[in-house]
PDB file of the backbone (N, CA, C, O) and the ligand in Angstrom, with CONECT records:
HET     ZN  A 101       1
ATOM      1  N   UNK A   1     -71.826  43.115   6.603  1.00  0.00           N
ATOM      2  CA  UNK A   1     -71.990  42.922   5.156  1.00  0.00           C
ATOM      3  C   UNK A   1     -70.673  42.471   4.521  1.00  0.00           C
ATOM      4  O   UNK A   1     -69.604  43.082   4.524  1.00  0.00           O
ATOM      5  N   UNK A   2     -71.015  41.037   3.862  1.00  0.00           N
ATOM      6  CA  UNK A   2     -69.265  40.996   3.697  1.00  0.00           C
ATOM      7  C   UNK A   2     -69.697  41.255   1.545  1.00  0.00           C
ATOM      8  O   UNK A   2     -70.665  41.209   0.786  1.00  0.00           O
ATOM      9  N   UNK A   3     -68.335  41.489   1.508  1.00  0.00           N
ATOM     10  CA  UNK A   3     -67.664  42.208   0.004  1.00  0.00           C
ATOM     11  C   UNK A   3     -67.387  41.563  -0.736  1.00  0.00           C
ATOM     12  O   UNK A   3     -66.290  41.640  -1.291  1.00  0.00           O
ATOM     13  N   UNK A   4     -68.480  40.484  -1.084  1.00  0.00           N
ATOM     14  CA  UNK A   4     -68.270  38.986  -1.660  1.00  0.00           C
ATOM     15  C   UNK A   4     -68.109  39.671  -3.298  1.00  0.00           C
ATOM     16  O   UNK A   4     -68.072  40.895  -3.427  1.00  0.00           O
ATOM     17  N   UNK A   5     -68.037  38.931  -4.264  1.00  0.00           N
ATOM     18  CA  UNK A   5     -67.760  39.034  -5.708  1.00  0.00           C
ATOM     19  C   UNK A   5     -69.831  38.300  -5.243  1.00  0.00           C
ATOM     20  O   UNK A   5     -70.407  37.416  -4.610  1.00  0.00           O
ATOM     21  N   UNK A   6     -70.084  39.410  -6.076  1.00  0.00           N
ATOM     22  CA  UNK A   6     -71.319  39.120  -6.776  1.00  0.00           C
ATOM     23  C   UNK A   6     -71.328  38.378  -7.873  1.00  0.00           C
ATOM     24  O   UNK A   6     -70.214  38.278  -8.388  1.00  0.00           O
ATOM     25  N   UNK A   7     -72.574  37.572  -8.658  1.00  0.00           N
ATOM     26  CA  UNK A   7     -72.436  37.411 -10.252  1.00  0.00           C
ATOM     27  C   UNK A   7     -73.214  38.174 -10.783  1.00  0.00           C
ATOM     28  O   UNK A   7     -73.198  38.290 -12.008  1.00  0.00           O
ATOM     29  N   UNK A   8     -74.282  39.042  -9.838  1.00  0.00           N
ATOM     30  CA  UNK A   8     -75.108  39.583 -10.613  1.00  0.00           C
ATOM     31  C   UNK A   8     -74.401  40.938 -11.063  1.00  0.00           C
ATOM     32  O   UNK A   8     -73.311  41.485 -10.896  1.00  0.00           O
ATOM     33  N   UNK A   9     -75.731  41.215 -11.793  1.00  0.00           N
ATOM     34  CA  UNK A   9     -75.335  42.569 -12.814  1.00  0.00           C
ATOM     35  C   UNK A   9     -73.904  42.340 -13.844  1.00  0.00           C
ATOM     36  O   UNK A   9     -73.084  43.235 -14.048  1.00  0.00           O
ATOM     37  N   UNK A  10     -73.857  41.574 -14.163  1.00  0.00           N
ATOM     38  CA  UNK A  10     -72.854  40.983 -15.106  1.00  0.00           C
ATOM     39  C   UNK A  10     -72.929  40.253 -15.984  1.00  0.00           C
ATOM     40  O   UNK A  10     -71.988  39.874 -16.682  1.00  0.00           O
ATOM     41  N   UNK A  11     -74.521  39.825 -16.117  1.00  0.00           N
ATOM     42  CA  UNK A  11     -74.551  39.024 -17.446  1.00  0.00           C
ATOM     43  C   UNK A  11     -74.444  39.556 -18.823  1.00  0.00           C
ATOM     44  O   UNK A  11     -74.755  40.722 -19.068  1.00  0.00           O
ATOM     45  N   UNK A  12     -73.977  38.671 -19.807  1.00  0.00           N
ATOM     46  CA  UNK A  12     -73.432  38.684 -20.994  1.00  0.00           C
ATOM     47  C   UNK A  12     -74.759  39.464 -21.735  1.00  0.00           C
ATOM     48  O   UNK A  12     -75.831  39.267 -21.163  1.00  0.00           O
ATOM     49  N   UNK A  13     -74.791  40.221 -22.798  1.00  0.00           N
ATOM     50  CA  UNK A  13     -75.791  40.980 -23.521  1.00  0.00           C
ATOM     51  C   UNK A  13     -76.214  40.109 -24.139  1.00  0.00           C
ATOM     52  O   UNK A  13     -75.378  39.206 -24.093  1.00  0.00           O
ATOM     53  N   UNK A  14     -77.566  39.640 -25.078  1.00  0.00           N
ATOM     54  CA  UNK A  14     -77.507  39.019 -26.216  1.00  0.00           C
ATOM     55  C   UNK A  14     -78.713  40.186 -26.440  1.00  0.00           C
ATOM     56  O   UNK A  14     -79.207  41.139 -25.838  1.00  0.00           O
ATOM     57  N   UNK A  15     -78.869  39.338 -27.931  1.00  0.00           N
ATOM     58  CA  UNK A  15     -79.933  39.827 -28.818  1.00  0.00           C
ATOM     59  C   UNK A  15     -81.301  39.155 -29.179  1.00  0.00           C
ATOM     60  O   UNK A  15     -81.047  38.116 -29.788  1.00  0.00           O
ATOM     61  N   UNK A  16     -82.241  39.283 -29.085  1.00  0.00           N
ATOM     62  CA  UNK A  16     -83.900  38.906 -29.194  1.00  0.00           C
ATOM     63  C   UNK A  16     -83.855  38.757 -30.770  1.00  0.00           C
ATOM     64  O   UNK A  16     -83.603  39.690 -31.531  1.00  0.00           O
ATOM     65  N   UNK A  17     -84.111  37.567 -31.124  1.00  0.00           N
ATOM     66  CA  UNK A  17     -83.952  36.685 -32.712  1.00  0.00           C
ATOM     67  C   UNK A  17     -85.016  37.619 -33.383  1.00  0.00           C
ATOM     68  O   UNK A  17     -84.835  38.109 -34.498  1.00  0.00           O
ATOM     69  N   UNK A  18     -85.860  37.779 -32.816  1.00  0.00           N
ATOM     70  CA  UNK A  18     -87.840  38.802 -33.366  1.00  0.00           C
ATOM     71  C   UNK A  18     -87.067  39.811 -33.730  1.00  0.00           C
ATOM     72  O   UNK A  18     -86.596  40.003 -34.851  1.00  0.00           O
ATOM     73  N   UNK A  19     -86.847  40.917 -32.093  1.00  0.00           N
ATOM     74  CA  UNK A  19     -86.858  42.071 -32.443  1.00  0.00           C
ATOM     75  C   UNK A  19     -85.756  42.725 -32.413  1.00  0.00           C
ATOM     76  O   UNK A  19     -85.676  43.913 -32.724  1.00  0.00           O
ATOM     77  N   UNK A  20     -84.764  41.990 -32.022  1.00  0.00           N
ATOM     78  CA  UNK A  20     -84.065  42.503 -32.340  1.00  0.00           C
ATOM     79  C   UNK A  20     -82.884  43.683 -31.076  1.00  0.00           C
ATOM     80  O   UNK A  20     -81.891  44.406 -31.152  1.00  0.00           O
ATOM     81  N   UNK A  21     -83.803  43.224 -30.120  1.00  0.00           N
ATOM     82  CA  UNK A  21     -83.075  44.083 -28.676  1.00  0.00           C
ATOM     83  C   UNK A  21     -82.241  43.387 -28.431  1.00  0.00           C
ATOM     84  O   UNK A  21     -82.108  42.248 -28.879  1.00  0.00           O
ATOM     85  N   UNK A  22     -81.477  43.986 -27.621  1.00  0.00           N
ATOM     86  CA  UNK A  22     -80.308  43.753 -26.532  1.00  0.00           C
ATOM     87  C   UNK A  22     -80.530  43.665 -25.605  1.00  0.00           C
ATOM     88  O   UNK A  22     -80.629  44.757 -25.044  1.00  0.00           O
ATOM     89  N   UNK A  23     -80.761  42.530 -24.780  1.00  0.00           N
ATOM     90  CA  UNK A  23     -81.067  42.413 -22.884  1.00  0.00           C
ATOM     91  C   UNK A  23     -80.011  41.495 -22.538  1.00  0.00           C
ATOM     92  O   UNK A  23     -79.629  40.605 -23.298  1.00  0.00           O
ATOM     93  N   UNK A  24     -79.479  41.738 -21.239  1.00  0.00           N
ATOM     94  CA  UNK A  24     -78.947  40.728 -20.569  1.00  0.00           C
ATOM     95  C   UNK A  24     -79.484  39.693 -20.689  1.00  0.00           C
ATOM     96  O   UNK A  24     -80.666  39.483 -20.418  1.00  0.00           O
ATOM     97  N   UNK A  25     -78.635  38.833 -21.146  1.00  0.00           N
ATOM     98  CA  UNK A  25     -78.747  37.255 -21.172  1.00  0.00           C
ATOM     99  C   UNK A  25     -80.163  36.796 -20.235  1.00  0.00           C
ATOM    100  O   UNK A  25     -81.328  36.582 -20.570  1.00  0.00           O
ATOM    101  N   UNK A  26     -79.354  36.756 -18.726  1.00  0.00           N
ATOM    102  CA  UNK A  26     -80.571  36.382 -17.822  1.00  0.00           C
ATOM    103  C   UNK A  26     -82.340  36.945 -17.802  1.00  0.00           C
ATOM    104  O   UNK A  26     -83.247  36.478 -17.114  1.00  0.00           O
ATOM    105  N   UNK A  27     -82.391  37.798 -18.553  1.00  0.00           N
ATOM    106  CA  UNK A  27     -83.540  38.365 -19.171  1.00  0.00           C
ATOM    107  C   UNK A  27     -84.405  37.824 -19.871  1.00  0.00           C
ATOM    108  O   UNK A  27     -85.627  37.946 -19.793  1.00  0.00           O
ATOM    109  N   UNK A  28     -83.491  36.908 -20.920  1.00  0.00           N
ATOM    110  CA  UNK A  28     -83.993  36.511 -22.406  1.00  0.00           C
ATOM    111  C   UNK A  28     -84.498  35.137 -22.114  1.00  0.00           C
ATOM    112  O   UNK A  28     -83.826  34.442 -21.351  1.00  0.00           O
ATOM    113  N   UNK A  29     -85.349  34.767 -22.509  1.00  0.00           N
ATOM    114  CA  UNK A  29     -85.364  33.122 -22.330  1.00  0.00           C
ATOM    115  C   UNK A  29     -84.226  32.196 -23.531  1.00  0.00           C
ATOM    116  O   UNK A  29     -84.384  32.617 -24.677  1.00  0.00           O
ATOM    117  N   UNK A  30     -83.663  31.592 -23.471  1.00  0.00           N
ATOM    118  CA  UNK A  30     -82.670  30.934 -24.090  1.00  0.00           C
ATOM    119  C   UNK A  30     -83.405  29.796 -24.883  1.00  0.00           C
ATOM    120  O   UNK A  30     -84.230  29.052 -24.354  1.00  0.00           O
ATOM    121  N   UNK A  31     -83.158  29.753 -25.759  1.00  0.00           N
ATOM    122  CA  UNK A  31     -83.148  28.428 -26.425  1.00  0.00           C
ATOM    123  C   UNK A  31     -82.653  27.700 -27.787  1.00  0.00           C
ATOM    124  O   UNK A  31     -81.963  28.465 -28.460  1.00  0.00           O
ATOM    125  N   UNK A  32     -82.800  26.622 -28.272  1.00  0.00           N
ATOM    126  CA  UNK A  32     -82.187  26.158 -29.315  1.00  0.00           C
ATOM    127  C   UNK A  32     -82.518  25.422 -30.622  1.00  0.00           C
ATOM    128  O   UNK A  32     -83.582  24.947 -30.225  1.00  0.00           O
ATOM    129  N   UNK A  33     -82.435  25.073 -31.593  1.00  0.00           N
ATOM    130  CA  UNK A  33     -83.189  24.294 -32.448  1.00  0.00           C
ATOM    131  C   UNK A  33     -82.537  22.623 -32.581  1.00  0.00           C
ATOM    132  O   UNK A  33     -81.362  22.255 -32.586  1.00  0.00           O
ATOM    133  N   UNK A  34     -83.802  21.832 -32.683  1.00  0.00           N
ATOM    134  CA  UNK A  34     -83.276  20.158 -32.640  1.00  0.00           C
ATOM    135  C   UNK A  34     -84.235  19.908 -34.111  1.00  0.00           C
ATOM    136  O   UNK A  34     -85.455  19.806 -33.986  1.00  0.00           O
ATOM    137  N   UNK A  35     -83.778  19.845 -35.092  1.00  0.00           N
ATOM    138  CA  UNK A  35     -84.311  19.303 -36.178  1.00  0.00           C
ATOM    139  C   UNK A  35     -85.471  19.843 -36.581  1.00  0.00           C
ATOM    140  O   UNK A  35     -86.597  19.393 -36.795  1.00  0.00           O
ATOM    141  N   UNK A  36     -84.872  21.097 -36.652  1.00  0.00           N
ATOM    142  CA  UNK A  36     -85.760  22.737 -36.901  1.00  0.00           C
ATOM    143  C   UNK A  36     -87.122  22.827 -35.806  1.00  0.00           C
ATOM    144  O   UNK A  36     -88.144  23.464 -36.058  1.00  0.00           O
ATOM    145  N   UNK A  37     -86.901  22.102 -34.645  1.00  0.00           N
ATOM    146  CA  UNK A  37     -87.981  22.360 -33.890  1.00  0.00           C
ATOM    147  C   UNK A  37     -87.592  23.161 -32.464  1.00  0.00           C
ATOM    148  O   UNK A  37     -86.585  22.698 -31.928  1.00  0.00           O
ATOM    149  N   UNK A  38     -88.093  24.053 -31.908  1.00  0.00           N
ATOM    150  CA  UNK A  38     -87.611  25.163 -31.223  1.00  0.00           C
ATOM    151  C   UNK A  38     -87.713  24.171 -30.041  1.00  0.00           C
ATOM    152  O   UNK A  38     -88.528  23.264 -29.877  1.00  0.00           O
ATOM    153  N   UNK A  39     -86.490  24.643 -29.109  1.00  0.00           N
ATOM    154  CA  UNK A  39     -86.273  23.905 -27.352  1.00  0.00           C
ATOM    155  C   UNK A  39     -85.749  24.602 -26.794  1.00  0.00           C
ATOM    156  O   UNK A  39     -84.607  25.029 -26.967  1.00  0.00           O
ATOM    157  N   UNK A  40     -86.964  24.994 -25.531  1.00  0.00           N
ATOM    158  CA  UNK A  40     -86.560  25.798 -24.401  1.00  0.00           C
ATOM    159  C   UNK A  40     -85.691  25.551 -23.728  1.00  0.00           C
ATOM    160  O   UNK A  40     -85.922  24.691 -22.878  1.00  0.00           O
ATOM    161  N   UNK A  41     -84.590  26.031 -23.754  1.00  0.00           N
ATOM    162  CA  UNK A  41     -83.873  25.288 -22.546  1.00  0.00           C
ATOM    163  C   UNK A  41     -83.823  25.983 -20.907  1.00  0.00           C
ATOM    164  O   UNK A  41     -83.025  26.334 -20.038  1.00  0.00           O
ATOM    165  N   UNK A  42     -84.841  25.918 -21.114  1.00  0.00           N
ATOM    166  CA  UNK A  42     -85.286  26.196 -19.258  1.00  0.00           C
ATOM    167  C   UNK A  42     -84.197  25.860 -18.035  1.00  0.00           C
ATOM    168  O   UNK A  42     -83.831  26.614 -17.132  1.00  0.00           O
ATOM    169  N   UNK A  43     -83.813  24.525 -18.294  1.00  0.00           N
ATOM    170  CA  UNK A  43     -83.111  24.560 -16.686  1.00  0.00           C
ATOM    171  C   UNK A  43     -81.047  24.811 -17.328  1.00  0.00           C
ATOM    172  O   UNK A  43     -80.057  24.698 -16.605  1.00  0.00           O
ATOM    173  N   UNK A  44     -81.067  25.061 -18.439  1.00  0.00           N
ATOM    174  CA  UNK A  44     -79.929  25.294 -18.957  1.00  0.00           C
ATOM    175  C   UNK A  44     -79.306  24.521 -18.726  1.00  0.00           C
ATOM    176  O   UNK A  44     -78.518  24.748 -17.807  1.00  0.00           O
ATOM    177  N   UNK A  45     -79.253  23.148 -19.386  1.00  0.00           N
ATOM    178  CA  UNK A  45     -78.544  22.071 -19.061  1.00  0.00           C
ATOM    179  C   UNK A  45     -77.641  21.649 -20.337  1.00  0.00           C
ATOM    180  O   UNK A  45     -76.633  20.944 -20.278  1.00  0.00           O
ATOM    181  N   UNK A  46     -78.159  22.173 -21.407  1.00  0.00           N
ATOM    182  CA  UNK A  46     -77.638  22.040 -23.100  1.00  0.00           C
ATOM    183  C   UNK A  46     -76.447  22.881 -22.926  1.00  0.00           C
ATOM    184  O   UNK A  46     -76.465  23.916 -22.261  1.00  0.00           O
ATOM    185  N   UNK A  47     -75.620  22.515 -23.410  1.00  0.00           N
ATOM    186  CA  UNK A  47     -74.383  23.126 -24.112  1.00  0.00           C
ATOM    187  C   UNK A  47     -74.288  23.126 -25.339  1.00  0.00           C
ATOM    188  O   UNK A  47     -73.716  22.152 -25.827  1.00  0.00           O
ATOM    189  N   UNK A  48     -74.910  24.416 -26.463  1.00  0.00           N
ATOM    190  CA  UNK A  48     -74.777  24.586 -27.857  1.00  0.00           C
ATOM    191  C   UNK A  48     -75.233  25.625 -27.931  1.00  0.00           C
ATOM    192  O   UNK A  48     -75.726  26.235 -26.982  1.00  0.00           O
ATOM    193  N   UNK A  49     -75.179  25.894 -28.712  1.00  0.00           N
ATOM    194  CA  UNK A  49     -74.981  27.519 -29.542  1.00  0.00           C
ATOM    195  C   UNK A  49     -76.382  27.835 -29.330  1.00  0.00           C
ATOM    196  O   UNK A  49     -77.249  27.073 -29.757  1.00  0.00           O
ATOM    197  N   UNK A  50     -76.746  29.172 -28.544  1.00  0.00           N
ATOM    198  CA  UNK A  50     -78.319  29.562 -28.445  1.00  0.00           C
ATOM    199  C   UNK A  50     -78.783  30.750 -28.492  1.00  0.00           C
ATOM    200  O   UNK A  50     -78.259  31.840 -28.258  1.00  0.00           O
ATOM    201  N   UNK A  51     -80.265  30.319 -28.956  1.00  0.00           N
ATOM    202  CA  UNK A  51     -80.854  31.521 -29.410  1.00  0.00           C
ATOM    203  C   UNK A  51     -81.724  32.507 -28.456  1.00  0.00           C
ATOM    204  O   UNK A  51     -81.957  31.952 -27.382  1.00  0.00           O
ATOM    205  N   UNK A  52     -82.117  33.449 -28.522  1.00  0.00           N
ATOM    206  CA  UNK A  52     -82.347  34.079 -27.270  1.00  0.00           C
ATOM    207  C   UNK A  52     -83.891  34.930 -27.854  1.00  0.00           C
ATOM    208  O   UNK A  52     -84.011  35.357 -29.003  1.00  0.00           O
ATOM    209  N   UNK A  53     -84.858  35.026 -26.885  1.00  0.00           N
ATOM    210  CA  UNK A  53     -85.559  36.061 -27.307  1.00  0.00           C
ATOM    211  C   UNK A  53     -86.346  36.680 -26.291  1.00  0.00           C
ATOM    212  O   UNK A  53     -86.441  35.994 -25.273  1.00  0.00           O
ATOM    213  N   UNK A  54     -86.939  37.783 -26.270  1.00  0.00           N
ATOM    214  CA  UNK A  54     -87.677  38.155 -25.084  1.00  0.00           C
ATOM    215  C   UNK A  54     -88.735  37.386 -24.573  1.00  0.00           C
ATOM    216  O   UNK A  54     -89.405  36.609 -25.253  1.00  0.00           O
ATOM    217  N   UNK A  55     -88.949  37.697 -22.865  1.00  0.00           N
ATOM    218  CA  UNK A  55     -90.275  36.575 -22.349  1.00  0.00           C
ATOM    219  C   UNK A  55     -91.129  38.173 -22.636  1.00  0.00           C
ATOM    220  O   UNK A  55     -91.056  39.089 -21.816  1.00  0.00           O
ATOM    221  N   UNK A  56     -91.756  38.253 -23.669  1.00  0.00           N
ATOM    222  CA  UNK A  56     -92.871  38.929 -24.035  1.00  0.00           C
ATOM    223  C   UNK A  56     -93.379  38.373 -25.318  1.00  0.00           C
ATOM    224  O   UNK A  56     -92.847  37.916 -26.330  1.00  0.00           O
ATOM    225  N   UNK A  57     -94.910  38.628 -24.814  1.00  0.00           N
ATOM    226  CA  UNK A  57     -95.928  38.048 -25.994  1.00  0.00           C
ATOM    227  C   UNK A  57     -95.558  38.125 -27.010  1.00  0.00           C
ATOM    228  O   UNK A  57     -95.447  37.200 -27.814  1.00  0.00           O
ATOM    229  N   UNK A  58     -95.156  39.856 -27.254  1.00  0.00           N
ATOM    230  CA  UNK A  58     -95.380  40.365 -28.631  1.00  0.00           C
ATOM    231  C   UNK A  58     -94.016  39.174 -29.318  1.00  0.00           C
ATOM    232  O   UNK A  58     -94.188  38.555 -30.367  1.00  0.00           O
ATOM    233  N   UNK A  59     -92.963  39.082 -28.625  1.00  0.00           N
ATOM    234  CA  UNK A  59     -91.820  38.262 -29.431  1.00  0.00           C
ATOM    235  C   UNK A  59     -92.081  36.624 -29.686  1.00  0.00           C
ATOM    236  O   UNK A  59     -91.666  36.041 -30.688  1.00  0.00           O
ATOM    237  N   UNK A  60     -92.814  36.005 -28.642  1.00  0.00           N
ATOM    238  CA  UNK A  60     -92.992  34.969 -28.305  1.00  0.00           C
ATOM    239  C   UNK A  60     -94.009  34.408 -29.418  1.00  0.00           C
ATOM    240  O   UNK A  60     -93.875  33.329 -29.994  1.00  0.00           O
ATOM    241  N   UNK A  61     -95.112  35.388 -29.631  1.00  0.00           N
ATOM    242  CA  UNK A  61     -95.817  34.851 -30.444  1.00  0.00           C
ATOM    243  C   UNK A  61     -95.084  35.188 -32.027  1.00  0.00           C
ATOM    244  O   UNK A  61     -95.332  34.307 -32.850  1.00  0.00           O
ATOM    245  N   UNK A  62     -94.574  35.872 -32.332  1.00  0.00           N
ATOM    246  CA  UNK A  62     -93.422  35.675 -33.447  1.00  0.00           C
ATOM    247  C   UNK A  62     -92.934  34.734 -33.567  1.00  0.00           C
ATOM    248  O   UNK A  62     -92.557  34.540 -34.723  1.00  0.00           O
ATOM    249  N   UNK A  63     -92.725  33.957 -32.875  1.00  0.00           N
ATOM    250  CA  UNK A  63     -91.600  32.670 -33.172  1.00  0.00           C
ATOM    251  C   UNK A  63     -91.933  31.661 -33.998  1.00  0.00           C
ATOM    252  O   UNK A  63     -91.223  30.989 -34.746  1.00  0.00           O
ATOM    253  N   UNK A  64     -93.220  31.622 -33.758  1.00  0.00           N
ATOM    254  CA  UNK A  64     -93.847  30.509 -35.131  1.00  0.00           C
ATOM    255  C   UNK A  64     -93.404  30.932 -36.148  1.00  0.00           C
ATOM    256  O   UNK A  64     -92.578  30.168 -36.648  1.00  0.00           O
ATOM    257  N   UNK A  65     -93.621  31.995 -36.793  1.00  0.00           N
ATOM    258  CA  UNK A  65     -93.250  32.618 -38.165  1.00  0.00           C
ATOM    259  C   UNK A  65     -92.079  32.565 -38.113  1.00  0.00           C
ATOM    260  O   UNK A  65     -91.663  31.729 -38.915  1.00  0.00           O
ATOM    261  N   UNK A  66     -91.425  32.972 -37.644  1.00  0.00           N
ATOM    262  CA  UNK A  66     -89.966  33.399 -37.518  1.00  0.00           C
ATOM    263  C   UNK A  66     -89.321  31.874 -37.867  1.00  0.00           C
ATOM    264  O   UNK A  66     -88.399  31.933 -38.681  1.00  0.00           O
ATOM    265  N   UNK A  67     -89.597  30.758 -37.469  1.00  0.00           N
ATOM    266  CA  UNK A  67     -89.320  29.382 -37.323  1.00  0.00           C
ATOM    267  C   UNK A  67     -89.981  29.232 -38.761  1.00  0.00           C
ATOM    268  O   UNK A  67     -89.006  29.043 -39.489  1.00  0.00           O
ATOM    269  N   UNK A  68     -90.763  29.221 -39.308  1.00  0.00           N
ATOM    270  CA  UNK A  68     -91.443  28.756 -40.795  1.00  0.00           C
ATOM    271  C   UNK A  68     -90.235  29.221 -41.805  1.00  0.00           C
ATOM    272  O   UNK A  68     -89.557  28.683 -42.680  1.00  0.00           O
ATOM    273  N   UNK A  69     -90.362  30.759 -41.089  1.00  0.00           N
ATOM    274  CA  UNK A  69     -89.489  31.760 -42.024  1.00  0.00           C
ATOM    275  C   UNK A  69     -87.682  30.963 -42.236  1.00  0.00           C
ATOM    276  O   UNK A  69     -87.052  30.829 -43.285  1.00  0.00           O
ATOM    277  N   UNK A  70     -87.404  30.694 -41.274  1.00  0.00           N
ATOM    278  CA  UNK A  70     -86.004  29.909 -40.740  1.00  0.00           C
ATOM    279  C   UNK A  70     -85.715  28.130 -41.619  1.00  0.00           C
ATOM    280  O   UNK A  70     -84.703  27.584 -42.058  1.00  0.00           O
ATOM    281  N   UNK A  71     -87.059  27.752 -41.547  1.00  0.00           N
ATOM    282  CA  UNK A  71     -86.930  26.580 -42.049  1.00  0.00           C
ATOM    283  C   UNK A  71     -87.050  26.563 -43.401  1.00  0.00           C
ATOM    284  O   UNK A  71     -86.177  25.859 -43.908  1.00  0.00           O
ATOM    285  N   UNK A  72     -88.113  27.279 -44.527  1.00  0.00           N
ATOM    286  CA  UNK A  72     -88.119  27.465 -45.199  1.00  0.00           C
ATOM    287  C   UNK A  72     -86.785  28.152 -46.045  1.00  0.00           C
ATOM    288  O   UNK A  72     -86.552  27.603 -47.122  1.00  0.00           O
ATOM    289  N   UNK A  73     -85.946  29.225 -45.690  1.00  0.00           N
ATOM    290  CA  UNK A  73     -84.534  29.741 -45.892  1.00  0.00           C
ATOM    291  C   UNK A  73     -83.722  27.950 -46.041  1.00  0.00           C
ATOM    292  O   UNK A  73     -83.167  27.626 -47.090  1.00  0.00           O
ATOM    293  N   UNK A  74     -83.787  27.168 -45.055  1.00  0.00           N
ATOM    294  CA  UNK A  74     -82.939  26.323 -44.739  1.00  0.00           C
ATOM    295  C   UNK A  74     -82.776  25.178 -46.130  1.00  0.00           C
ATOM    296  O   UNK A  74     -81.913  24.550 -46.743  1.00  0.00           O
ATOM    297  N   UNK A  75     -84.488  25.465 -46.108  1.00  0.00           N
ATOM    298  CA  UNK A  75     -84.736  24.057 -47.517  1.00  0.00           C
ATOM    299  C   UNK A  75     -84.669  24.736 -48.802  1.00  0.00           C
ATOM    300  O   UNK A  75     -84.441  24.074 -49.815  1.00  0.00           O
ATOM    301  N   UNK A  76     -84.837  25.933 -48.854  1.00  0.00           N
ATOM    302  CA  UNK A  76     -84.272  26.268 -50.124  1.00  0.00           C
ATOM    303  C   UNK A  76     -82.415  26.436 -50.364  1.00  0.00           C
ATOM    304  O   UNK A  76     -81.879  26.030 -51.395  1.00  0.00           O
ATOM    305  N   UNK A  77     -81.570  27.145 -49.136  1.00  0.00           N
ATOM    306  CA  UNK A  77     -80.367  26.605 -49.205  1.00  0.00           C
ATOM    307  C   UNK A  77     -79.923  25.213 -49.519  1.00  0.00           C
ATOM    308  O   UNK A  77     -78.835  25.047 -50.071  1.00  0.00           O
ATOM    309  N   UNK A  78     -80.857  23.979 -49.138  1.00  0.00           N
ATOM    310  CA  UNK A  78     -80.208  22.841 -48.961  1.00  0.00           C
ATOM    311  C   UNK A  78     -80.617  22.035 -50.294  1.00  0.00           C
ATOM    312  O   UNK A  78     -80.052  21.182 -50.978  1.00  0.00           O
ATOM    313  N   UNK A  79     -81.702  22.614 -50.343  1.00  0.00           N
ATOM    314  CA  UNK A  79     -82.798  22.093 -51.813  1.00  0.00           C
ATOM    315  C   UNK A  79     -82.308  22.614 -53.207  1.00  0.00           C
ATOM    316  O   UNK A  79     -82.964  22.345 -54.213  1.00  0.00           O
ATOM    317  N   UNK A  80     -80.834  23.568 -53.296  1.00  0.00           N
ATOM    318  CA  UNK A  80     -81.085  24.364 -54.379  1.00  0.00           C
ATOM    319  C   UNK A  80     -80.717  23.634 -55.741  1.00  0.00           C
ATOM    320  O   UNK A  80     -79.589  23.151 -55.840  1.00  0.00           O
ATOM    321  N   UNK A  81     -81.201  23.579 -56.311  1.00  0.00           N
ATOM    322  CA  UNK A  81     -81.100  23.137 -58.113  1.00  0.00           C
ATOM    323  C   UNK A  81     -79.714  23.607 -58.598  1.00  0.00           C
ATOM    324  O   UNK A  81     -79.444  24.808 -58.575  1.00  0.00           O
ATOM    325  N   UNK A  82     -78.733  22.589 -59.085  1.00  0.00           N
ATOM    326  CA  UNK A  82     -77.754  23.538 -59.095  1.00  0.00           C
ATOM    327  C   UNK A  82     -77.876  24.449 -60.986  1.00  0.00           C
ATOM    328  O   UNK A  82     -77.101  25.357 -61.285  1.00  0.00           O
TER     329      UNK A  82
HETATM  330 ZN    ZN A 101     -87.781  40.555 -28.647  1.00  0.00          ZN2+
END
């Protein structure tokens, strides 16, 4: 058995955008927004700032809202009357 440097058990914590947990990175499915439209980044090939959330229903199916909720915030910041 050789005494190699593992990578596992060392991934970075993040946080689930829904609910709000803490899982290791490699846990979370990763992804990002392109012109307020959500992108998996599955084979992790993007380099930019990302969002993370659990691979469970209950979060997954949140994301629509959560994304309405996100875009809507965005156009009233950007939209505001001064
Ligand atoms: Zn979650």
């Amino acid at each position: 058995m050789d005494n190699v440097h593992s990578k596992a058990g060392h991934s970075p914590i993040r946080t689930c955008v829904i609910c709000k947990s803490k899982a290791e990175q490699d846990s979370l499915l990763n992804f990002y927004l392109l012109d307020g439209e959500v992108i998996f980044d599955i084979r992790k090939m993007v380099q930019t700032r990302k969002l993370y959330i659990c691979h469970t229903e209950t979060c997954l199916q949140k994301l629509d809202r959560w994304l309405l909720h996100r875009r809507k915030k965005a156009a009233a910041t950007s939209g505001k009357k001064a």
